[in-house]
C-alpha positions as CSV (number, residue, x, y, z in Angstrom):
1,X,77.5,80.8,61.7
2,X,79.5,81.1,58.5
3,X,82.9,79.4,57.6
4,X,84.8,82.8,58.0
5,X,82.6,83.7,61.2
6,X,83.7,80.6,63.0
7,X,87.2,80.6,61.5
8,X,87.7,84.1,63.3
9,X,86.0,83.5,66.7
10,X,88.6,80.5,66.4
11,X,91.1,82.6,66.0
12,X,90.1,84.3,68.6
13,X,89.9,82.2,71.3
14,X,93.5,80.7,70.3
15,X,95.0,84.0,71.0
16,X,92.5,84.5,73.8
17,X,94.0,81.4,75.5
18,X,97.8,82.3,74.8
19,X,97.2,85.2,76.2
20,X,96.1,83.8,79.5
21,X,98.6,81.3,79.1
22,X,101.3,83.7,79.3
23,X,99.5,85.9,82.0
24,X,99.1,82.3,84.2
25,X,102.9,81.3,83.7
26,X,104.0,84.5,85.1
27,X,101.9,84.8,87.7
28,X,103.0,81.4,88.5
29,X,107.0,82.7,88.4
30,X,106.5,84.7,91.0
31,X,104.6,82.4,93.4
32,X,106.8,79.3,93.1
33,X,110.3,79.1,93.5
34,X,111.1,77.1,90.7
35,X,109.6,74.9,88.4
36,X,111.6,71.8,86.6
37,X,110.1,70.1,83.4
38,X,111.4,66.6,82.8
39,X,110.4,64.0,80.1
40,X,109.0,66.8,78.0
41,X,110.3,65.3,75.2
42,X,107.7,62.2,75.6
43,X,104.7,64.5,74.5
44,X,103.8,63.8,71.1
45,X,103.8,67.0,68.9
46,X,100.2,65.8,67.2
47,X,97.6,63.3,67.7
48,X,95.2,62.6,70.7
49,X,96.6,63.3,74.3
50,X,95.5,62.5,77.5
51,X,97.7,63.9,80.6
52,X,97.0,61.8,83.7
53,X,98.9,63.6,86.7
54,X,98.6,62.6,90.4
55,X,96.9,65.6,92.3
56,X,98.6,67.9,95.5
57,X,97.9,71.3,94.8
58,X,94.2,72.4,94.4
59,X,94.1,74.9,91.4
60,X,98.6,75.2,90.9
61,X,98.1,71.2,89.6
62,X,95.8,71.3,86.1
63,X,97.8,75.0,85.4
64,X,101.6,73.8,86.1
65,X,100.7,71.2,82.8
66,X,99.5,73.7,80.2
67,X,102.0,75.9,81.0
68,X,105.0,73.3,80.4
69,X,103.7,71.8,77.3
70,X,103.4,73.1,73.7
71,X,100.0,71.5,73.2
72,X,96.4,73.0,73.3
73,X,95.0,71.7,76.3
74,X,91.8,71.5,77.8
75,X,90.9,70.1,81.6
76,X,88.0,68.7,83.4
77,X,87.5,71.4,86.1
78,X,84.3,70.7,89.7
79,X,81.7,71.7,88.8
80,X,81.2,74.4,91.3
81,X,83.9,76.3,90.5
82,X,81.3,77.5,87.5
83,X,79.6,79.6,90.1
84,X,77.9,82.3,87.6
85,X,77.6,83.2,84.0
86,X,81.0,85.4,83.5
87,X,82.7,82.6,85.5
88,X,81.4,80.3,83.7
89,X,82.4,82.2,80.2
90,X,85.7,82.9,81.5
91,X,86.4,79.4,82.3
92,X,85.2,77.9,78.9
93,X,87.3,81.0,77.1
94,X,89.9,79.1,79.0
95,X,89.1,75.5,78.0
96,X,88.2,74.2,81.8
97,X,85.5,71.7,81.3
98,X,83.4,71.0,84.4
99,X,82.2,67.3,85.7
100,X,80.0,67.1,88.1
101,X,80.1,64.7,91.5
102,X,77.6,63.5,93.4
103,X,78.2,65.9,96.2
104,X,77.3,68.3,93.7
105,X,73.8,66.9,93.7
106,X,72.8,63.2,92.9
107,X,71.1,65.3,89.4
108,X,73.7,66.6,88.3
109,X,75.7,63.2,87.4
110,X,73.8,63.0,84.0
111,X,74.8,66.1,83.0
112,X,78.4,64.8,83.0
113,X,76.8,62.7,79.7
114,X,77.7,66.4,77.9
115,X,80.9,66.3,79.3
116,X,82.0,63.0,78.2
117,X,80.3,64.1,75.0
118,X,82.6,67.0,74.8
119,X,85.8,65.2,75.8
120,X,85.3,62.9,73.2
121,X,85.2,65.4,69.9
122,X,88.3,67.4,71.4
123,X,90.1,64.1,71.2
124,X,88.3,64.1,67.7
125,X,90.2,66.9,66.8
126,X,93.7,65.4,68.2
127,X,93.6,67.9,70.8
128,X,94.5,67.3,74.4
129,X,93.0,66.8,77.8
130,X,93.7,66.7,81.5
131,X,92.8,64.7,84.2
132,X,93.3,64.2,87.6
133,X,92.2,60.6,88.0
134,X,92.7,60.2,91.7
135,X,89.4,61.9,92.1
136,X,90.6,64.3,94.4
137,X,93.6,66.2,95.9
138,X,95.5,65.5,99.1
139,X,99.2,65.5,100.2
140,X,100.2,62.4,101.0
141,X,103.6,61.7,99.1
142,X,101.6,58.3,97.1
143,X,99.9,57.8,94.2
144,X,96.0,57.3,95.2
145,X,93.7,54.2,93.0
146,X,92.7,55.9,90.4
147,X,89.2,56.5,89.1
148,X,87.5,54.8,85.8
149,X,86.7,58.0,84.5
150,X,89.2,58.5,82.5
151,X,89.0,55.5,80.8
152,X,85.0,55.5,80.3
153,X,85.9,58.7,78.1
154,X,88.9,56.6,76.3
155,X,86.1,54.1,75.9
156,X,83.2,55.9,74.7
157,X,85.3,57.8,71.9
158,X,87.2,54.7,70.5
159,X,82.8,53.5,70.2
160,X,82.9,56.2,68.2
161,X,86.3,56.8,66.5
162,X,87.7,53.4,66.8
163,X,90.7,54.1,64.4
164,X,91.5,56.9,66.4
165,X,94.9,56.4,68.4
166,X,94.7,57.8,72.0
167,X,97.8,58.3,74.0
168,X,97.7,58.7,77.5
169,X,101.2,60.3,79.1
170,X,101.4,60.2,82.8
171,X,102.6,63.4,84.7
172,X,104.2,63.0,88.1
173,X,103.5,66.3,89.6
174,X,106.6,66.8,93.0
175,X,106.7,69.4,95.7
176,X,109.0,70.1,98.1
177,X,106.2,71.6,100.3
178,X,103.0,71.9,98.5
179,X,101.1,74.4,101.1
180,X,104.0,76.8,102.1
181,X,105.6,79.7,99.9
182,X,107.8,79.6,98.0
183,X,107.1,75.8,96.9
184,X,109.3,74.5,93.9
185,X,107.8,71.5,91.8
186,X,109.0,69.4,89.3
187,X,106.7,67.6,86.2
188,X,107.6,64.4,85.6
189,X,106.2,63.6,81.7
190,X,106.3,59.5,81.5
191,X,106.2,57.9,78.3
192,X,102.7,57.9,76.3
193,X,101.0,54.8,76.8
194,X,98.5,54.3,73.9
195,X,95.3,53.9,75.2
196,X,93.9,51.4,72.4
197,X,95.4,48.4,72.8
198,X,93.5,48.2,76.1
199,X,90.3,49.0,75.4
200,X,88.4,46.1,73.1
201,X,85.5,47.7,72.1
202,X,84.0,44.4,71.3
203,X,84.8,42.7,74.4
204,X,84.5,45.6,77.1
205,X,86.1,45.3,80.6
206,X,84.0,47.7,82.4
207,X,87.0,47.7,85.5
208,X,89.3,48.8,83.2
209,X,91.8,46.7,85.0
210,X,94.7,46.4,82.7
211,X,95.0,49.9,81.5
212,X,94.5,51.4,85.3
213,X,96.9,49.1,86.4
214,X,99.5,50.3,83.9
215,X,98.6,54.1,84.3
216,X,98.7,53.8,87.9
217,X,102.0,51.9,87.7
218,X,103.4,54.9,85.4
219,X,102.3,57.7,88.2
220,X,104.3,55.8,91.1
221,X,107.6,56.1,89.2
222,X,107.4,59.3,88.0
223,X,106.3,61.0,91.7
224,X,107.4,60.3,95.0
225,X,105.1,56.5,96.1
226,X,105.3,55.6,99.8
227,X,103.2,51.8,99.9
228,X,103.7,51.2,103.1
229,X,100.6,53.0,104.9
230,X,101.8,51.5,108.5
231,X,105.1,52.9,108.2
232,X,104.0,56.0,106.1
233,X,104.8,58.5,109.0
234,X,108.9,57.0,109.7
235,X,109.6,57.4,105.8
236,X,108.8,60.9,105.7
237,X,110.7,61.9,108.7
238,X,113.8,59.8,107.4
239,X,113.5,61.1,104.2
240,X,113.4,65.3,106.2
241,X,116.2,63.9,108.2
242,X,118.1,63.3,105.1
243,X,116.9,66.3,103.4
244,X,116.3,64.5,100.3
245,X,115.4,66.7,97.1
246,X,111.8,66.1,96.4
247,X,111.7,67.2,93.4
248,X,113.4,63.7,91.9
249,X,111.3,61.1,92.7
250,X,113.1,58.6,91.3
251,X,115.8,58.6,93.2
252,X,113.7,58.6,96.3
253,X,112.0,56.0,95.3
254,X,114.8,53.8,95.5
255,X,115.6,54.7,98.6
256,X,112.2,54.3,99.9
257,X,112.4,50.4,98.6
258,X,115.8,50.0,100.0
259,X,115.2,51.6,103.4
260,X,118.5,49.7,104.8
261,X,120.0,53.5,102.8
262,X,116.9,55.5,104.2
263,X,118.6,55.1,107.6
264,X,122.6,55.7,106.8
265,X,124.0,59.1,107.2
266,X,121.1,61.0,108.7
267,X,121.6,64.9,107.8
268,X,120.6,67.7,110.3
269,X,119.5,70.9,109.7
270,X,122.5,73.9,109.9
271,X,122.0,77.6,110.5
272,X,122.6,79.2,107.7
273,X,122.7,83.1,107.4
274,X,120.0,84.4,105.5
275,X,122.1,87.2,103.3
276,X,118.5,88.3,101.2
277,X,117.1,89.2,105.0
278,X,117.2,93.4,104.2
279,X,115.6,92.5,101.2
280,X,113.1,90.6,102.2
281,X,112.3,93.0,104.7
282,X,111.8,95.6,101.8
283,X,110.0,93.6,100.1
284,X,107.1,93.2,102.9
285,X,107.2,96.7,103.7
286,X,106.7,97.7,100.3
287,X,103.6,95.1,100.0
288,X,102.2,95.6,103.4
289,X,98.6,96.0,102.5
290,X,98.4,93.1,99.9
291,X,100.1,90.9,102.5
292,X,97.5,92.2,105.6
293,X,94.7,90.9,103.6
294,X,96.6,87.4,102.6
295,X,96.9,87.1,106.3
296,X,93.2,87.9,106.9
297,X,92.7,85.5,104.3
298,X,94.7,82.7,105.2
299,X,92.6,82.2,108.3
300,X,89.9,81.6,106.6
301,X,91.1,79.1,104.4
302,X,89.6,75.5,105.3
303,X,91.8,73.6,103.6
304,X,95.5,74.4,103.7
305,X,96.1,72.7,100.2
306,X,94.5,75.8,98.9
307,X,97.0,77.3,100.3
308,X,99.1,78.4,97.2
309,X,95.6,78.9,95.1
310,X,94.8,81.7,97.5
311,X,98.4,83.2,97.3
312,X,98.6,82.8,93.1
313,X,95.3,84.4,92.5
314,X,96.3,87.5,95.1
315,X,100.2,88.0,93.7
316,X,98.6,87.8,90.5
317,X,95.8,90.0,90.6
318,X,96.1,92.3,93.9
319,X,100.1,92.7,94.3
320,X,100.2,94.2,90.6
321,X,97.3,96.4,91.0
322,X,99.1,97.5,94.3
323,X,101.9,98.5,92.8
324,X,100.4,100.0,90.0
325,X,98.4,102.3,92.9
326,X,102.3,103.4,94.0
327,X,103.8,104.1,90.7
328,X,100.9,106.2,89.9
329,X,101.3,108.2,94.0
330,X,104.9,108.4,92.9
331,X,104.7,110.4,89.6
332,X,101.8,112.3,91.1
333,X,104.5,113.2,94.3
334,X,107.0,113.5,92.3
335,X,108.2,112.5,88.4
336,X,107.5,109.7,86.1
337,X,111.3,108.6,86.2
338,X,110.8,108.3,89.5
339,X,107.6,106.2,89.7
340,X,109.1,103.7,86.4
341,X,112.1,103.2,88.7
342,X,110.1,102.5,92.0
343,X,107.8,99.8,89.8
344,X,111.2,98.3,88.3
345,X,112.4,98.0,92.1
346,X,109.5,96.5,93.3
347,X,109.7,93.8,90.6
348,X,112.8,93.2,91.6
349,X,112.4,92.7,95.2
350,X,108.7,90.1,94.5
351,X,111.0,88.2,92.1
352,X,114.3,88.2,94.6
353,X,111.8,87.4,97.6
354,X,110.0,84.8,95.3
355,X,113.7,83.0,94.4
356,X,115.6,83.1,97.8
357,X,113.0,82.9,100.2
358,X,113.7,79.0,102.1
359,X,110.7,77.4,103.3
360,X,110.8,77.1,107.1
């Protein structure tokens, strides 16, 4: 491949990826309720970046952080999500990675050798990489141990490139209800940690102790971190009762540490009328066969923290295409006015829904 060949498939693929970028963040508009970005200011504008975020939401987690930064990012993605060729191409157009686990087959590990391979000449290029270092998702409001993984890739690049500076900026990811619709989340960007000055490359420490420890201690500020396993269950309902806003962990956090607070002034819930009802209502009606087939689907769902995955790939593939089926009934029935003013209206009532909806 020549210089110009692989400057324009370069080019390419940049506006490839903005493109799905954009295409992701909208589809993402209309399936949360809102999204709050604080601490963005903490992610350097250049340089090496590793964004270590604590893991609730299946597939909505790794997208919520390149859509709310300004950086090129690329993320470590399971391996069996790469389930054929075009998959695969689309993924990799995308900048998802995949790493293999040994449920995947015992085999497979050493192909994560690539991986790490890979991971370490995009932080070569002071470009930026995601990671969910809990090793898996679940939704218990706490910060999980977290994995060595990501610092056997900080590792075996500084072996490499040891003049190469490698921040690491901790993103506390916060739902109010991770599984139900519509969800709102906040990202939490910590300050950037720089990865070098705990990892010796001449004296290694294979447990990684110090720098886990400090990531780890990073993620429990920035997301709502319940310690207590034995009294894990009372927190959360004193924390309902109070109808505490989820999306700021730190202020829940102190009140989880002084629980003498928890228990004062316990709120209850109020019937409240529901003025968006009619429009709601609309809004179903008009969207009755994409929402027959999310309730087909949602029975089938195994695991309920897929929950919002399944409803953010249908709203942002089969809703559109839906609608796009009425407009086009419309103008045949009767005029294109008509039809561009029925596909305005039903904009309008997915993003109203979308917005006012309260999670029950």
């Amino acid at each position: 491949m020549t210089q110009n060949e692989y400057t324009l498939n370069l080019i390419l693929k940049t506006i490839w990826y903005h493109i799905i970028k954009c295409y992701v963040n909208l589809g993402l508009f209309f399936t949360l309720k809102k999204i709050k970005v604080v601490g963005k200011e903490n992610i350097p504008k250049k340089g090496a970046i590793i964004f270590i975020g604590n893991h609730q939401n299946a597939l909505i987690d790794p997208l919520l952080i390149p859509i709310t930064n300004h950086r090129n990012t690329y993320f470590l993605t399971r391996a069996s999500a790469f389930v054929n060729k075009f998959v695969e191409f689309l993924l990799f157009s995308v900048n998802m990675i995949p790493v293999y686990r040994i449920r995947d087959g015992i085999k497979t590990i050493k192909k994560n050798v690539v991986t790490f391979e890979n991971c370490s000449k995009i932080l070569k290029k002071e470009q930026t990489l995601v990671i969910f270092a809990e090793g898996k998702h679940h939704l218990k409001r706490k910060v999980l141990p977290l994995k060595k993984g990501f610092a056997r890739i900080i590792l075996a690049t500084l072996q490499k490139y040891p003049e190469l500076p490698i921040q690491i900026i901790p993103v506390g990811i916060n739902y109010d209800n991770p599984i139900k619709y519509p969800c709102s989340v906040s990202l939490h960007y910590g300050k950037p940690i720089l990865a070098n000055e705990f990892i010796n490359t001449s004296n290694i420490d294979f447990k990684f102790t110090d720098l886990i420890n400090k990531v780890h201690s990073s993620l429990k500020k920035l997301t709502t971190h319940i310690e207590d396993i034995e009294q894990y269950d009372e927190i959360i309902n004193q924390l309902n009762k109070k109808q505490v806003d989820f999306l700021n962990p730190i202020k829940i956090n102190e009140l989880i540490i002084n629980k003498d607070k928890l228990n004062l002034r316990k709120s209850y819930n109020s019937k409240e009328i529901n003025w968006f009802a009619p429009i709601h209502f609309i809004a179903k009606i008009n969207s009755i066969l994409p929402l027959l087939i999310w309730k087909s689907i949602k029975t089938k769902i195994k695991d309920e923290i897929f929950n919002n995955t399944y409803r953010f790939a249908l709203i942002s593939t089969l809703f559109p295409v839906f609608y796009l089926i009425q407009t086009w009934l419309v103008n045949y029935f009767f005029s294109l006015k008509i039809a561009i003013i029925y596909l305005i209206s039903a904009i309008i009532l997915g993003l109203i829904t979308t917005k006012t909806t309260k999670i029950t």
